[in-house]
C-alpha positions in Angstrom: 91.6 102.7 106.2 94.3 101.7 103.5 96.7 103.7 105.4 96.7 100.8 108.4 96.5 98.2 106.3 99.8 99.5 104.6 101.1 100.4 108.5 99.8 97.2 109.6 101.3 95.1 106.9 104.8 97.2 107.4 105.0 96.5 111.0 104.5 93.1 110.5 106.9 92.7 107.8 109.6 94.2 110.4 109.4 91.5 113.2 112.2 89.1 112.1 115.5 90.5 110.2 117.4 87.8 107.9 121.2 87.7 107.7 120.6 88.3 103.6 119.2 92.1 104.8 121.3 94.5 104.0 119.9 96.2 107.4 121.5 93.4 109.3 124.9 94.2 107.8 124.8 97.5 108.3 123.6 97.7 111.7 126.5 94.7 112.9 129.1 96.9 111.5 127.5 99.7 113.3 127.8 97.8 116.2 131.0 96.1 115.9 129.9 92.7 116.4 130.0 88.8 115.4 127.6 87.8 113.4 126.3 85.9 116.3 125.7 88.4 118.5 124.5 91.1 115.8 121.6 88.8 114.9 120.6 88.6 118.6 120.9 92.3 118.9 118.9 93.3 115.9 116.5 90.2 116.2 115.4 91.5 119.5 115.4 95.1 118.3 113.6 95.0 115.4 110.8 92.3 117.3 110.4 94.7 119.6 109.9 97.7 117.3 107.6 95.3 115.5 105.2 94.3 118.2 105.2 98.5 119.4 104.0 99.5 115.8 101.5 96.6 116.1 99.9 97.7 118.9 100.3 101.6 117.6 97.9 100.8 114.6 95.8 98.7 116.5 95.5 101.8 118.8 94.9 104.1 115.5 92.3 101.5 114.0 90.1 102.5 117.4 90.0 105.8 116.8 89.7 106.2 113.5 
């Protein structure tokens, strides 16, 4: 049970990525882009990865 709550409460932490992370910065050098687009790229990204992890512990909660 504490093992979703600390999945839970990780994935939800991911869903939106601030330009002070320094995961931002690295992934917009990465990419090689503005700042601009970099935060539309990882925003949508990291929502997305977000919202799958959600529904991943919601599918573990279930079973377990």
């Amino acid at each position: 049970m504490m093992v979703l709550i600390a999945l839970a409460a990780g994935t939800g932490a991911l869903f939106a990525v601030h330009v002070t992370s320094n995961t931002f910065w690295l992934l917009q050098s990465l990419l090689g882009q503005s700042v601009r687009g970099a935060l539309k790229t990882v925003s949508v990204g990291v929502s997305v990865a977000s919202v799958v992890g959600l529904g991943m512990t919601l599918a573990l909660s279930t079973v377990l």
